[in-house]
Structure formats: structure tokens, C-alpha cells
C-alpha angles and dihedrals in degrees: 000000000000094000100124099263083140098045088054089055095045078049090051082055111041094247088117126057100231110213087225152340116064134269112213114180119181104207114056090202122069146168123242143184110186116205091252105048118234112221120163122205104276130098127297086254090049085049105061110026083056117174085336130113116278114248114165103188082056102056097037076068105034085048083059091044094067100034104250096121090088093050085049086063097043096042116077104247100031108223090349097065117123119244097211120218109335081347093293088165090059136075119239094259096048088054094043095053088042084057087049105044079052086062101047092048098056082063091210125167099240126045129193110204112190096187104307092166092070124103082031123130110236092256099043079044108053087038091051086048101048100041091043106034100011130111093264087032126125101243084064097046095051090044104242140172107232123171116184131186113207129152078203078102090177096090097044086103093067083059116100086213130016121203104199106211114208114183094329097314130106099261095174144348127187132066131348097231081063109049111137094222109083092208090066081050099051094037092048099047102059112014101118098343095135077064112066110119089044122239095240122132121255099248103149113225095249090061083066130107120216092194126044112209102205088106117050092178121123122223104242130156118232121204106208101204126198120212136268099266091039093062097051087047089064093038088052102047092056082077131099101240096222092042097045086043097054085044092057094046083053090053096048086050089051098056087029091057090040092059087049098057092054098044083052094054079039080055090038097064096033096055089052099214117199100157114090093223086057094035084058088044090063089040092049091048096045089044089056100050091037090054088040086052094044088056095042083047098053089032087062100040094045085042095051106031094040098039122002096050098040089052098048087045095061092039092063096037078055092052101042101048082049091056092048100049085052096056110114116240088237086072105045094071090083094042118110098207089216082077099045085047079049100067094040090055126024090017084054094035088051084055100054105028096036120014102056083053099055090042092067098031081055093046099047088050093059107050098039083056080051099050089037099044083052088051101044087040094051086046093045124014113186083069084080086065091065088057094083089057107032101040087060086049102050089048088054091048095046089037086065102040096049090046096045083047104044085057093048081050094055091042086052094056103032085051089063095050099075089042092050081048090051096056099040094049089049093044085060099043099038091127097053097040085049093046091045086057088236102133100106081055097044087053102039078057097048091051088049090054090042091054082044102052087043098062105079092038081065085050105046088052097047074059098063099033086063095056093048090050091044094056089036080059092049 
């Protein structure tokens, strides 16, 4: 334990930087089980085929080969169970024997084995040795290279040559019938040799069945939605009363003393001053609001983007982390944690960089409709005679559009997620995608998620481009 065995294998593979000597490897793709199995959060079948062509009969045998027919028929969906994040809705053994299957399958002439046996009860793991490494095993029938580090040192007498690693030195390489250390002598001589021939059935591999169908239920994600008012209840309420209510007075003073600016220069012309003391009067007049709006104007942006916002911001990040800690680990198999990164990075982003913004912008347009409406309607009232008409209308046209933006805005965000899953699962396995040979896939994919995430974003901006053509146009 703690010898270097892994640190061999990662060398094999380019992954360390070696002080001196040379590494030469013939084959440039090569199979590889790390000792902590990388599994994304696809199915069992997705899993091991990998970026590889599909070849059912194969797999079918390669599947026996490393015991997992027996877990098809106990999981709920056979091969084409879903791992869950890093395999959380799997055991050790069975990740381990997935990684390995994976190996086997890519049928390359070199693999790299980093203690696959571990985690392993003694008979799966007598059956996965001896129908994998042993000496009727697949890997010697195909003819393959296979270099495995084990401290499981009882089945170093099946090796053809045994390197002997000593804090972190060569101790010894050469057979095993002739390793100096008598306790590689004595363990290798008699651990499982009553077993040789393996006490497994004689189901043939083609009896198997990759998918059980005893669920007939389809993985799908439901987004449980809450409504509208819902929404702005829980956005509210992240608010400091005092501080939200002194906000909103600002932003009635802003559009009141905007409409008040223009009803003065309305007086102004209409009072037809000539004289300079009543000329300074109407300056005088119009200096005063303009000052009082500047310092409403400054008090409501320093109060809300210095106080209100920040604080909202952190309120919902609160919420939000606390919901998530106490998320039970039966729930987070079906999880993608792009989605999970998502919501800690764009859904916050959106908070502090957006939606501040719309909300005064929103604000601010109401009240000053209001304020305008009250003036148009006191200067002429039979336009209050329109209202019955036009207010229904208005409501039928926002209604649309909120509806038709609020789902480009949940397409926007849902369609980053599997790209956000994508990076960090090859971020994790980037020694095995690169040793399988499977980057040109792995980034063929990325670029597919990338044009994918990036189409509702397109949508969502024609959106707005309409509406600024269409009040550049009024």
C-alpha cells in the first residue's frame, strides 16, 4: 500500500513528469481502470461502450465476462440503468467491474489495470479474475497486454512477470516462482488455489439478457414550476421591509418629479414670460425640481445597488445552499451536477447582474403609466373612456410575452446545464478520455452542447431586439 503502483500506471501513461530515463509505449491507445473508477452520468451501456463503436453481441460477452449479468437482473432498468453522478447509485464492485468491462470492450492492445479487484467480495472476485486475467480468460485469448497493480499478491503466480514495488523502488522483476520475499511465495502458493477452474454456472453469454423488464418506466426530468405570484412572493420576501419600502417611495418621487418637470416647461410656455424677474421665476422653479430629482435619483441607485440588491443576492444564495445541504443522498442519483454548478453560477449571476436591474426599470415604468395616465386623463378626460378597452388588451399582450419569455428563460438556463455536466465529467476523467483515445469525441460533444446552450440565448435576444425596434418605431 502506498508504494507507487499507481504512480507506475499515471507514468505508463504520460500523466507524471519522470526526473530521468525515458517511457516508450508502442500503442497510443490504451485501456485504462483507474483506481477510482470514472463513470459519468449516463447508463451502464453508455458507460462502457464509451466513444467506441456499438456492438451488442460484444458486450452481451464482455458484460459476462465481468460478472454484471447477475446485477442487470437485480437493477431496475437492466444495461440501461443510469449510474447517477460518479456512479453514486452503484456499489464499489459494481464500479469497479463497469471500469473494467469498459476496458475489455475497447479491445486495445495494451491495458492498464490500477486494482480493479478491490471492493470485490472473495467469489465475484475470483469469477471476474479468472474469466478476465486468467488462463482461460479473455484478455489471453485476445492477446492482450494487461498490466495490473494489486497488493492482492495471491494471484501474482498466474503473471508471466512480477515487478515488486518497495517504497516507491524496483525490488524485484522476474517470475513469480522466483520472488525474493517469502511471504510473496507463501501468499501466492495457496490463496485460492482449491479454486482454479472457478465455481461459476454455465450460462453461456447469449442466454443473457442486457435489460431486465421488470421497469417499464422512462427516465424523464420534471420541472415542477410555481406560479407567477408565487415567484415574486419569494423574490419579495428576500427584502428588508424598511429598506424595500423607502426604495419604492424613491421610486414614486423619481417618475412623480419627472412628470413635474415636464407639466413646469408645459407652464412655462403657456404663461408666456417675457419679463427677466419672471423668466428667473420659471428657472428657478425648473433648477430646484431638477437638483431634488438628481438626489432622488443618486439616493435610489446608491440605496438599491449598494444595499437592497446585495443584500437580496446573498438572501437567496443562503437559501438556496441551505436547500441544497439538506437534500437527501437518495436524490442526488438522478442529479446531473451541471445543473447543480448552474444555479450556483448563471441563476446567481442573473440575480445580481439582471434582475436588479428589471426590477427598477419595472418599477419606475409603472409608476411613471400611472403618473402619466393621471395627467393625460385630467387634461383630457374621454381618454378615460379608452381604459376599458385598452387595459384588457395590454394584460393579453404582456401576458404572452411573459409567458413566451419566461420559457425561453428556462430553456436558456436548462440548455447550460448539460454543457456545465460535460466539462466537469471530463475534467474528472481526463486521463482515461485522453488514454482511450476519445478526445476528438469529447470535444466534437462539447462543441455540440456549446451550439445547443447557445440557442435560446439567440431567441431570447431577437426578443428584445423586436421590442427596441418596435419603440424606436413609436
Amino acid at each position: 500500500m502506498g508504494s507507487g503502483k499507481s504512480t507506475l500506471l499515471k507514468a505508463l501513461l504520460g500523466e507524471v513528469s519522470i526526473s530521468s530515463g525515458s517511457i516508450t509505449v508502442a500503442d497510443d491507445e490504451i485501456a485504462y481502470c483507474s483506481q477510482n473508477p470514472w463513470l459519468w452520468n449516463g447508463t451502464i451501456r453508455e458507460n462502457i461502450v464509451g466513444a467506441d463503436v456499438a456492438d451488442d453481441a460484444w458486450l452481451t460477452k464482455v458484460c459476462w465476462t465481468c460478472g454484471l449479468d447477475q446485477d442487470f437482473q437485480e437493477l431496475p432498468d437492466g444495461i440501461d440503468t443510469r449510474v447517477g453522478n460518479d456512479g453514486t447509485s452503484l456499489s464499489g464492485g459494481q464500479k469497479n467491474r463497469i471500469s473494467l468491462a469498459r476496458a475489455v470492450y475497447s479491445r486495445r492492445s495494451l491495458i492498464l489495470l490500477d486494482d480493479v479487484l478491490s471492493g470485490l467480495d472473495t467469489r465475484t472476485e475470483r469469477l471476474v479474475f479468472n474469466r478476465v486475467l486468467g488462463p482461460q480468460g479473455i484478455l489471453r485469448k485476445l492477446k492482450v497486454t494487461t498490466i495490473l497493480a494489486t497488493h492482492a499478491i495471491g494471484w501474482l503466480r498466474y503473471a508471466d512477470t512480477v515487478l515488486v514495488i518497495e517504497d516507491g523502488k524496483l525490488a524485484y522483476q522476474g517470475s513469480p516462482d522466483k520472488a525474493p520475499a517469502s511471504f510473496i511465495r507463501e501468499h501466492a502458493g495457496r490463496t485460492h488455489q482449491e479454486d482454479d477452474e472457478e465455481d461459476i454456472d454455465n450460462t453461456s453469454p447469449a442466454e443473457l439478457p442486457l435489460k431486465s423488464s421488470r421497469s417499464s418506466s422512462v427516465s424523464s426530468t420534471t420541472v415542477k414550476t410555481q406560479s407567477n405570484w408565487q415567484l415574486y412572493k419569494s423574490y419579495f420576501s428576500s427584502f428588508n421591509t424598511i429598506s424595500f419600502s423607502s426604495f419604492t417611495i424613491l421610486i414614486v418621487a423619481f417618475s412623480a418629479l419627472q412628470c413635474v418637470q415636464q407639466l413646469v416647461l408645459k407652464w412655462w410656455a403657456a404663461a408666456e414670460a417675457t419679463s427677466s424677474s419672471e423668466l428667473g421665476k420659471w428657472v428657478g422653479i425648473l433648477a430646484a425640481i431638477t437638483v431634488v430629482f438628481v438626489l432622488v435619483v443618486f439616493g435610489l441607485l446608491y440605496l438599491g445597488f449598494m444595499y437592497l440588491f446585495p443584500q437580496s443576492s446573498i438572501y437567496l444564495h443562503i437559501k438556496q445552499f441551505t436547500a441544497l445541504v439538506k437534500i437527501r443522498y437518495s436524490a442526488w442519483g438522478g442529479k446531473e451536477t451541471g445543473s447543480i454548478a448552474n444555479r450556483f453560477s448563471q441563476d446567481i449571476s442573473i440575480i445580481d447582474m439582471q434582475l436588479s436591474g428589471a426590477l427598477l426599470n419595472v418599477m419606475a415604468g409603472v409608476t411613471e403609466v400611472i403618473a402619466m395616465t393621471a395627467i393625460i386623463i385630467v387634461a383630457t378626460p374621454f381618454i378615460a373612456a379608452t381604459l376599458p378597452v385598452l387595459i384588457p388588451v395590454f394584460w393579453i399582450i404582456q401576458n404572452i410575452y411573459l409567458r413566451t419569455g419566461k420559457q425561453l428563460r428556462i430553456m436558456d438556463l436548462e440548455a447550460k446545464a448539460p454543457l456545465c455536466t460535460h466539462f466537469l465529467e471530463t475534467v474528472t476523467g481526463v486521463a482515461t478520455i485522453k488514454t482511450f483515445g476519445w478526445t476528438k469525441a469529447y470535444r466534437e460533444k462539447n462543441e455540440r452542447l456549446l451550439e445547443n446552450s447557445q440557442t435560446p440565448y439567440y431567441l431570447l435576444e431577437s426578443g428584445k431586439l423586436s421590442k427596441h425596434r418596435t419603440k424606436h418605431i413609436h
